[in-house]
MDTraj code that builds the backbone (N, CA, C; nanometers):
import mdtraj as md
import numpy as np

residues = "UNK UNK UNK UNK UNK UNK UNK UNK UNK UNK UNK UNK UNK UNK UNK UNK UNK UNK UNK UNK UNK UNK UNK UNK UNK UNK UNK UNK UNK UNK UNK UNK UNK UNK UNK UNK UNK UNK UNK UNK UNK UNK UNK UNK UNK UNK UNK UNK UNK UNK UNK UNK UNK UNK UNK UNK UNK UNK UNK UNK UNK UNK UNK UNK UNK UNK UNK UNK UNK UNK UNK UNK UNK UNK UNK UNK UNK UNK UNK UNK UNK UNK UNK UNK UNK UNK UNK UNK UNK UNK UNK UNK UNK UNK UNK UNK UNK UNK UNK UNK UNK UNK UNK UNK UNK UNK UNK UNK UNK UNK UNK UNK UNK UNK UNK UNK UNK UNK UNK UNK UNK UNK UNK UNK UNK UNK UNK UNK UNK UNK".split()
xyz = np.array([
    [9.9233, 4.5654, 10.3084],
    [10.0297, 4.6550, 10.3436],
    [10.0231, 4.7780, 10.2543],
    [9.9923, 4.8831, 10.3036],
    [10.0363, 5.0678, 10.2236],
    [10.1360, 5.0303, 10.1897],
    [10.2018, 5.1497, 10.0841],
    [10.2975, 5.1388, 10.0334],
    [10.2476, 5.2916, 9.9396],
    [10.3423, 5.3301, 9.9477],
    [10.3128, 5.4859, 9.9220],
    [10.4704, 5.5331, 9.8279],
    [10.4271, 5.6043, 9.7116],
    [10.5862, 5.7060, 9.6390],
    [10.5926, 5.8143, 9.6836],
    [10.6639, 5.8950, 9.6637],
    [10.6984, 6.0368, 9.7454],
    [10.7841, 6.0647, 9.6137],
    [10.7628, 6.1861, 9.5893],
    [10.8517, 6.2492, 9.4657],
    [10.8751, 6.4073, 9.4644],
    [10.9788, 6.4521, 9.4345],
    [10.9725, 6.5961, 9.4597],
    [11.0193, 6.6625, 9.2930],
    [10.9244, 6.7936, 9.2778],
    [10.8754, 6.7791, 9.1880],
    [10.9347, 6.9444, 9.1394],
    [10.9190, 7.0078, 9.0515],
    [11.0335, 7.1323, 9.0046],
    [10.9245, 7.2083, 9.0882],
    [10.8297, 7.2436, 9.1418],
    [10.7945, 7.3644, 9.2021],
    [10.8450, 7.3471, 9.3869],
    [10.9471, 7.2348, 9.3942],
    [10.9646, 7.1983, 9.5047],
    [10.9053, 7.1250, 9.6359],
    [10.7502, 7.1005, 9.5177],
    [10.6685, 7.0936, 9.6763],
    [10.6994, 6.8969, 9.6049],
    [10.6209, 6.8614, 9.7554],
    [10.6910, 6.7138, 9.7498],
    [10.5234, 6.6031, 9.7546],
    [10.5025, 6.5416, 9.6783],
    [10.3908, 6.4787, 9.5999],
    [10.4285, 6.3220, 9.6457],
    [10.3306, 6.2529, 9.8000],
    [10.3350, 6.1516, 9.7909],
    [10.1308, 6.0543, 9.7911],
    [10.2095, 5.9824, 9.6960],
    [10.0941, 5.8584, 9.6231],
    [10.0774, 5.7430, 9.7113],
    [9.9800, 5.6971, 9.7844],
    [9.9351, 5.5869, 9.8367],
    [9.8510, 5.4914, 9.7508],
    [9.8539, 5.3490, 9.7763],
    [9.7946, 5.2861, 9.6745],
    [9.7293, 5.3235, 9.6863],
    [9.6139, 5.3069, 9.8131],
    [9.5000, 5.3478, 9.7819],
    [9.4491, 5.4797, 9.6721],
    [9.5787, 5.5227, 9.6126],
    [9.5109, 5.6725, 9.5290],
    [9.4970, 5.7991, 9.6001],
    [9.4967, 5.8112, 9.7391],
    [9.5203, 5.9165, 9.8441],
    [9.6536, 5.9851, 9.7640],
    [9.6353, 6.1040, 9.7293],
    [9.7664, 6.2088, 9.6910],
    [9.7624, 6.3228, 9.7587],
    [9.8929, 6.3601, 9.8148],
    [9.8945, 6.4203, 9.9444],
    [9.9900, 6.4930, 9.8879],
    [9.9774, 6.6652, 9.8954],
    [10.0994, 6.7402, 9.8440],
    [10.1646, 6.8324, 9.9667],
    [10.2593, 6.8757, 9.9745],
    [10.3463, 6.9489, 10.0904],
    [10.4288, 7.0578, 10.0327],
    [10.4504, 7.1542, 10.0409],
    [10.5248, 7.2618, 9.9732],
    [10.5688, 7.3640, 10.0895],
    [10.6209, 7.4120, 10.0810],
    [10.6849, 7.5424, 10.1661],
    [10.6271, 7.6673, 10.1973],
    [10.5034, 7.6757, 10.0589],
    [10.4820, 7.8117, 10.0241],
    [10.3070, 7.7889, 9.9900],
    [10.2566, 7.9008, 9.9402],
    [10.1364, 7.8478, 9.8835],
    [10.1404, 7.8723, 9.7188],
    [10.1926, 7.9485, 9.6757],
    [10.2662, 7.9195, 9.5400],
    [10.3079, 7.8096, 9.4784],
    [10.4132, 7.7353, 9.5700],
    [10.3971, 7.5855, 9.5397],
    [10.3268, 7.5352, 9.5110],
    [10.2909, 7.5424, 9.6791],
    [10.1246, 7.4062, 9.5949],
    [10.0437, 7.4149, 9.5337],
    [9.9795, 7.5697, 9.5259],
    [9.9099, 7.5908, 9.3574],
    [9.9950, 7.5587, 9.2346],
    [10.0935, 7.6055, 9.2053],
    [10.1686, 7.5297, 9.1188],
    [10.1807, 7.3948, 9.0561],
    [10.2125, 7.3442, 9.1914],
    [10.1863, 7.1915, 9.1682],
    [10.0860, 7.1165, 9.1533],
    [9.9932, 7.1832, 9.2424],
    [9.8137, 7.1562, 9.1668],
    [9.8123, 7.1270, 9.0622],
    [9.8286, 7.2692, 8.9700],
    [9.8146, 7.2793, 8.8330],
    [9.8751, 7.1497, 8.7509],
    [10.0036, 7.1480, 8.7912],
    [10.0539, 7.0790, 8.7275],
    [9.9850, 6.9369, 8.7029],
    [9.9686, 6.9157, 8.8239],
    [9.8640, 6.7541, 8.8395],
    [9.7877, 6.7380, 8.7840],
    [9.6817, 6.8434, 8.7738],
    [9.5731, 6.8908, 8.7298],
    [9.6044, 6.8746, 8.5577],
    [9.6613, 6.9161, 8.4846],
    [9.7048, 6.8733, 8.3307],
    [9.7437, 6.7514, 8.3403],
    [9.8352, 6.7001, 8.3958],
    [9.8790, 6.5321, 8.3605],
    [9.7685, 6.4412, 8.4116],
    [9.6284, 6.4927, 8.4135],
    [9.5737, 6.3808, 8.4638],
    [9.4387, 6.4186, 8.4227],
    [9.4433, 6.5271, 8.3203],
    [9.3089, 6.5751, 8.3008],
    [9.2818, 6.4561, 8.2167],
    [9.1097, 6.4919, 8.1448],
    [9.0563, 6.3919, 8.0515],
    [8.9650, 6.4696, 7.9845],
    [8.9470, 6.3972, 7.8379],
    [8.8592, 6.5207, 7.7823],
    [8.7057, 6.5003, 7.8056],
    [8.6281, 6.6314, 7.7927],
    [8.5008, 6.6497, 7.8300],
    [8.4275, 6.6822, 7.7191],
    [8.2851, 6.5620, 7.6843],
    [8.2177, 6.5904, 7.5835],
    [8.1350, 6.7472, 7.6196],
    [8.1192, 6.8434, 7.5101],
    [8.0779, 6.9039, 7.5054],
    [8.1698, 7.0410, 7.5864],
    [8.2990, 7.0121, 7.5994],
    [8.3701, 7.1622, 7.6523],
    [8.4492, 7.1539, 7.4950],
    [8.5299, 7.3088, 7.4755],
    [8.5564, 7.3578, 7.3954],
    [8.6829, 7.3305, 7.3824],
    [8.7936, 7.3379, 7.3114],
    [8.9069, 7.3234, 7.3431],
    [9.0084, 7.4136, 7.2182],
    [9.1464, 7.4730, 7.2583],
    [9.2273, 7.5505, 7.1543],
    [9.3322, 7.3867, 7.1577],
    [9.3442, 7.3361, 7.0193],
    [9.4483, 7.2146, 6.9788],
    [9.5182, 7.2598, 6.8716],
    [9.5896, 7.1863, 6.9020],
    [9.7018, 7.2156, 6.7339],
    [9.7058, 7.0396, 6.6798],
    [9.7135, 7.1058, 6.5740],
    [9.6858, 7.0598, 6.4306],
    [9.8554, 6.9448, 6.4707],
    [9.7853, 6.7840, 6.4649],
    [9.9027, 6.6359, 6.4536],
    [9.9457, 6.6360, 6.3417],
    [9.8179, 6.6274, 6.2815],
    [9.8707, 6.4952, 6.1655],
    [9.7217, 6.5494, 6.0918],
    [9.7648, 6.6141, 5.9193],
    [9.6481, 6.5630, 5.8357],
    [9.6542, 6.4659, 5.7191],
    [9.5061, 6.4167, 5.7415],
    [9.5099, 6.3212, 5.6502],
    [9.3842, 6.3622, 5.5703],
    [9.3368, 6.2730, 5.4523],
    [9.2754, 6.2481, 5.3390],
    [9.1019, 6.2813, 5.4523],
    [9.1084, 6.2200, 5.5330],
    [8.9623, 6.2219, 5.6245],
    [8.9298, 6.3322, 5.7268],
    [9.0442, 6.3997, 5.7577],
    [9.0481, 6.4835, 5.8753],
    [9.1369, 6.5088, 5.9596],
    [9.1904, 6.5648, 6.0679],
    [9.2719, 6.5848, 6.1126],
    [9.2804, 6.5382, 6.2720],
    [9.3981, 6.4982, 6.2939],
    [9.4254, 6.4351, 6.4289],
    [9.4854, 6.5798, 6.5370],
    [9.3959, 6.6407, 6.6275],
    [9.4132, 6.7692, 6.7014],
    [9.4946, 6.6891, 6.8204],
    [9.5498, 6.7792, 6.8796],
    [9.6177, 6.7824, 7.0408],
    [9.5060, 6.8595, 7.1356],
    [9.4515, 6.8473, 7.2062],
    [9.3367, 6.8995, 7.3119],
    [9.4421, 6.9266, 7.4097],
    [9.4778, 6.8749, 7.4602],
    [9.6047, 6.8742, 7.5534],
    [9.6915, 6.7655, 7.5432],
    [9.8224, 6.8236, 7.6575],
    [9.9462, 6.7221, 7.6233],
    [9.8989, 6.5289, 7.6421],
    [9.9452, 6.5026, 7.4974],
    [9.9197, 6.3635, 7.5329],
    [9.7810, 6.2830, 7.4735],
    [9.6941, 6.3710, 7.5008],
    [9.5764, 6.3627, 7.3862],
    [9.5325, 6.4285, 7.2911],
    [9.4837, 6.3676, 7.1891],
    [9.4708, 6.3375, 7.0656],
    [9.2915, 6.3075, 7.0385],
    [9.2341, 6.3883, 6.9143],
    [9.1627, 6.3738, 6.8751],
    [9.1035, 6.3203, 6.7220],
    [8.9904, 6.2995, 6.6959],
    [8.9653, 6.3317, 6.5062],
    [8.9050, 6.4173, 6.4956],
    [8.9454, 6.5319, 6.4148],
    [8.8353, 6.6825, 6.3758],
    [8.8149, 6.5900, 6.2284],
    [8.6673, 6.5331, 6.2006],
    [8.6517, 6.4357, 6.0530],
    [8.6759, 6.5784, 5.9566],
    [8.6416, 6.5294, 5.8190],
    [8.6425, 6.6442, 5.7485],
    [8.5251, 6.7212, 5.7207],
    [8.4042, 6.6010, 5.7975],
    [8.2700, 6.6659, 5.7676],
    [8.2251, 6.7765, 5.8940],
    [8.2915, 6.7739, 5.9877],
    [8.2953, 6.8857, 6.1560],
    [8.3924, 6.9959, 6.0956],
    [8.4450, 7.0479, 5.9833],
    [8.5964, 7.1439, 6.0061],
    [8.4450, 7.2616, 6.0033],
    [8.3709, 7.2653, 5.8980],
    [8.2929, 7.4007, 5.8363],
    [8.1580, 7.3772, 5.8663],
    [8.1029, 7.4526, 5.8541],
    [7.9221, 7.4837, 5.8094],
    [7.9218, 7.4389, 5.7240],
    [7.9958, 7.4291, 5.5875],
    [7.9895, 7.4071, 5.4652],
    [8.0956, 7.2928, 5.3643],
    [8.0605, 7.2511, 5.2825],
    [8.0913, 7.1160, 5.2340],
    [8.2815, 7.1669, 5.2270],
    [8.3393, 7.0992, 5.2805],
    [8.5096, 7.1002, 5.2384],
    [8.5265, 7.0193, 5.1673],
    [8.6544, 7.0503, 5.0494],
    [8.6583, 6.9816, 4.9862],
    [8.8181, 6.8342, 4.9908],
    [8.9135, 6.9370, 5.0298],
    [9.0274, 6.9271, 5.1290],
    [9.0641, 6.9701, 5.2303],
    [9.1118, 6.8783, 5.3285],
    [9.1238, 6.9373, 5.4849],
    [9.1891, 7.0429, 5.4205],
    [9.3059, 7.0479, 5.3389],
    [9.4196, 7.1677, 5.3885],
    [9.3663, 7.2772, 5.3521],
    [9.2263, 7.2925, 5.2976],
    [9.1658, 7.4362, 5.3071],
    [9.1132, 7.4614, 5.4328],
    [9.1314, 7.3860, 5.5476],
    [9.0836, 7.4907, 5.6616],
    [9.2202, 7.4374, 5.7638],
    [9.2545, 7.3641, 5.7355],
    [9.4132, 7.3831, 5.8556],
    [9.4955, 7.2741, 5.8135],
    [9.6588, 7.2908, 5.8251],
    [9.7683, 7.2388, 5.7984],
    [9.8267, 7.1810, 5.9471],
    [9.8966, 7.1024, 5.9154],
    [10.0148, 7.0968, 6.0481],
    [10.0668, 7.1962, 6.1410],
    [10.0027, 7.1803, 6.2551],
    [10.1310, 7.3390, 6.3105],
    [10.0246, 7.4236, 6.3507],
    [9.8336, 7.4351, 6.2640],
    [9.7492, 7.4799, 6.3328],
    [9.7172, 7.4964, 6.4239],
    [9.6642, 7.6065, 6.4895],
    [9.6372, 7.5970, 6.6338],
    [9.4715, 7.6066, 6.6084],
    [9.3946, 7.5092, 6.6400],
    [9.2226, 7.5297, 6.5872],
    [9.1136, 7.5400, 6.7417],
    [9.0390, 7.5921, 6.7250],
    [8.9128, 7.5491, 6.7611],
    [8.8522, 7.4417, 6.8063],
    [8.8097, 7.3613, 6.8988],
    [8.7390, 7.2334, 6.8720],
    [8.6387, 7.2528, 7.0180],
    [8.5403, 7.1195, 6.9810],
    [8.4286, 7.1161, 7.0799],
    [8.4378, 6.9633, 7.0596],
    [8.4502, 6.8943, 7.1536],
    [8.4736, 6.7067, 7.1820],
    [8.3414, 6.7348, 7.1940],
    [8.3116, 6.6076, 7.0931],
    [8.1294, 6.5725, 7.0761],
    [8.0922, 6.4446, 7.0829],
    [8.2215, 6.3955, 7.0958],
    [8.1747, 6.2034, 7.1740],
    [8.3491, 6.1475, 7.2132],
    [8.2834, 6.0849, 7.2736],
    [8.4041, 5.9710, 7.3275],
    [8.3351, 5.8732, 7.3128],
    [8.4267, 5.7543, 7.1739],
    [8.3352, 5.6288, 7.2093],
    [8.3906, 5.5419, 7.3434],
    [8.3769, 5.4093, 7.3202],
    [8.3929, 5.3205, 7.4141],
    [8.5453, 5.3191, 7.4652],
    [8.6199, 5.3243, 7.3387],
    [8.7499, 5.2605, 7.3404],
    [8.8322, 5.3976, 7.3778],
    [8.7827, 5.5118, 7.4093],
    [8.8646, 5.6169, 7.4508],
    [8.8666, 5.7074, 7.3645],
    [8.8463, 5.6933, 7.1943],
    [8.8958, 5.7720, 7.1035],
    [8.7866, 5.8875, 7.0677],
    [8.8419, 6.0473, 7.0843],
    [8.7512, 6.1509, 7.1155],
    [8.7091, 6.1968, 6.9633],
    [8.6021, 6.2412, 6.8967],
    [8.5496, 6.3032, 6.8284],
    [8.5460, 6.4614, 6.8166],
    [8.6030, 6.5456, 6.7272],
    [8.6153, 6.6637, 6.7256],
    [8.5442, 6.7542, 6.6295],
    [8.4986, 6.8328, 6.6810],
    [8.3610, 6.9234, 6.5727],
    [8.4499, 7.1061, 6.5651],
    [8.5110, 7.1151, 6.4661],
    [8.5400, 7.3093, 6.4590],
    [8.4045, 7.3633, 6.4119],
    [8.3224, 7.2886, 6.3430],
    [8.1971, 7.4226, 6.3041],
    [8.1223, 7.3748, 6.4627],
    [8.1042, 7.3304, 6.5035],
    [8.0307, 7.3187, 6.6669],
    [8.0612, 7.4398, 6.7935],
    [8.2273, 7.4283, 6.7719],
    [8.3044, 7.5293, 6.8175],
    [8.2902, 7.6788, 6.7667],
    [8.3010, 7.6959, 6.6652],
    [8.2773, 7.7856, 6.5886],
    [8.1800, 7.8393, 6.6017],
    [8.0482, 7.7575, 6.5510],
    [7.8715, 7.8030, 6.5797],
    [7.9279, 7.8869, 6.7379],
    [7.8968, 7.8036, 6.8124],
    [7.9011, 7.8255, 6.9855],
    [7.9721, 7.9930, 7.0064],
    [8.1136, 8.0468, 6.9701],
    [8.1722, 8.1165, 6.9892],
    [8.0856, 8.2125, 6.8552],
    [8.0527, 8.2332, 6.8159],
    [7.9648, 8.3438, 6.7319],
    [7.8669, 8.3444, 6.8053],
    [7.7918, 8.2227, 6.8435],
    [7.6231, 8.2706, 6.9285],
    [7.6947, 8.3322, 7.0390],
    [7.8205, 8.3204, 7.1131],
    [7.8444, 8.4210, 7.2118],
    [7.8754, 8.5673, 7.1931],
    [7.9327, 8.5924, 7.0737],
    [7.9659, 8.6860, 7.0409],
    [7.8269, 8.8196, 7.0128],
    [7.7640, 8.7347, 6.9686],
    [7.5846, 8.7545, 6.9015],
    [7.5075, 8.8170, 7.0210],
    [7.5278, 8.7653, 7.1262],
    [7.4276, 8.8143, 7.2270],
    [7.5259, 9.0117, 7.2788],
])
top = md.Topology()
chain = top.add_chain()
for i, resn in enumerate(residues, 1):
    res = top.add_residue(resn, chain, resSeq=i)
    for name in ("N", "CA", "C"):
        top.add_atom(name, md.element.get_by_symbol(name[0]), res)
traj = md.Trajectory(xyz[None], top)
């Protein structure tokens, strides 16, 4: 037996879910439903080894810092990825509240993403360079 949710959603357009995973959107306008795209489109993204990302700065600790990539996920920038060059304490290259740089350079098994700022960094100078 289907069995399907239907939800209506602040850009007005109306978002219904079939088990099967079929998501079917309806809006009034086409504004809407780009809208609501989008919206979907963030609550369901996932991160991608090797794309770039602007995060802000969770949580630092003694090893490195825990970034936001987007809402909901969470990374490790270690302390040995912040520089080109040896750091000695995270809080010489970012505090709480940072907004940084990053390039996801693994996802292990269990979900938990790996974060590189000199990777990011390198990358956005060789663009700058050409």
């Amino acid at each position: 037996m289907a069995c399907s949710t239907a939800r209506k959603w602040p850009t007005g357009a109306k978002i219904d879910i079939e088990d099967t995973g079929r998501v079917t959107v309806m809006a009034a306008n086409l504004d809407s439903l780009q809208r609501c795209r989008a919206m979907i489109e963030e609550l369901t993204q996932e991160a991608e080894i090797g794309k770039n990302y602007r995060g802000k700065v969770k949580k630092v600790t003694d090893f490195g810092a825990f970034v936001e990539i987007f809402p909901g996920t969470d990374g490790l920038l270690h302390i040995s990825e912040m520089a080109d060059r040896r750091v000695e304490k995270v809080a010489d290259i970012c505090v709480e509240g940072d907004d940084v740089l990053v390039k996801c350079i693994d996802i292990d098994p269990s979900g938990r993403i790996r974060l590189s700022r000199k990777a990011a960094l390198a990358e956005a100078l060789a663009a700058t360079s050409r």
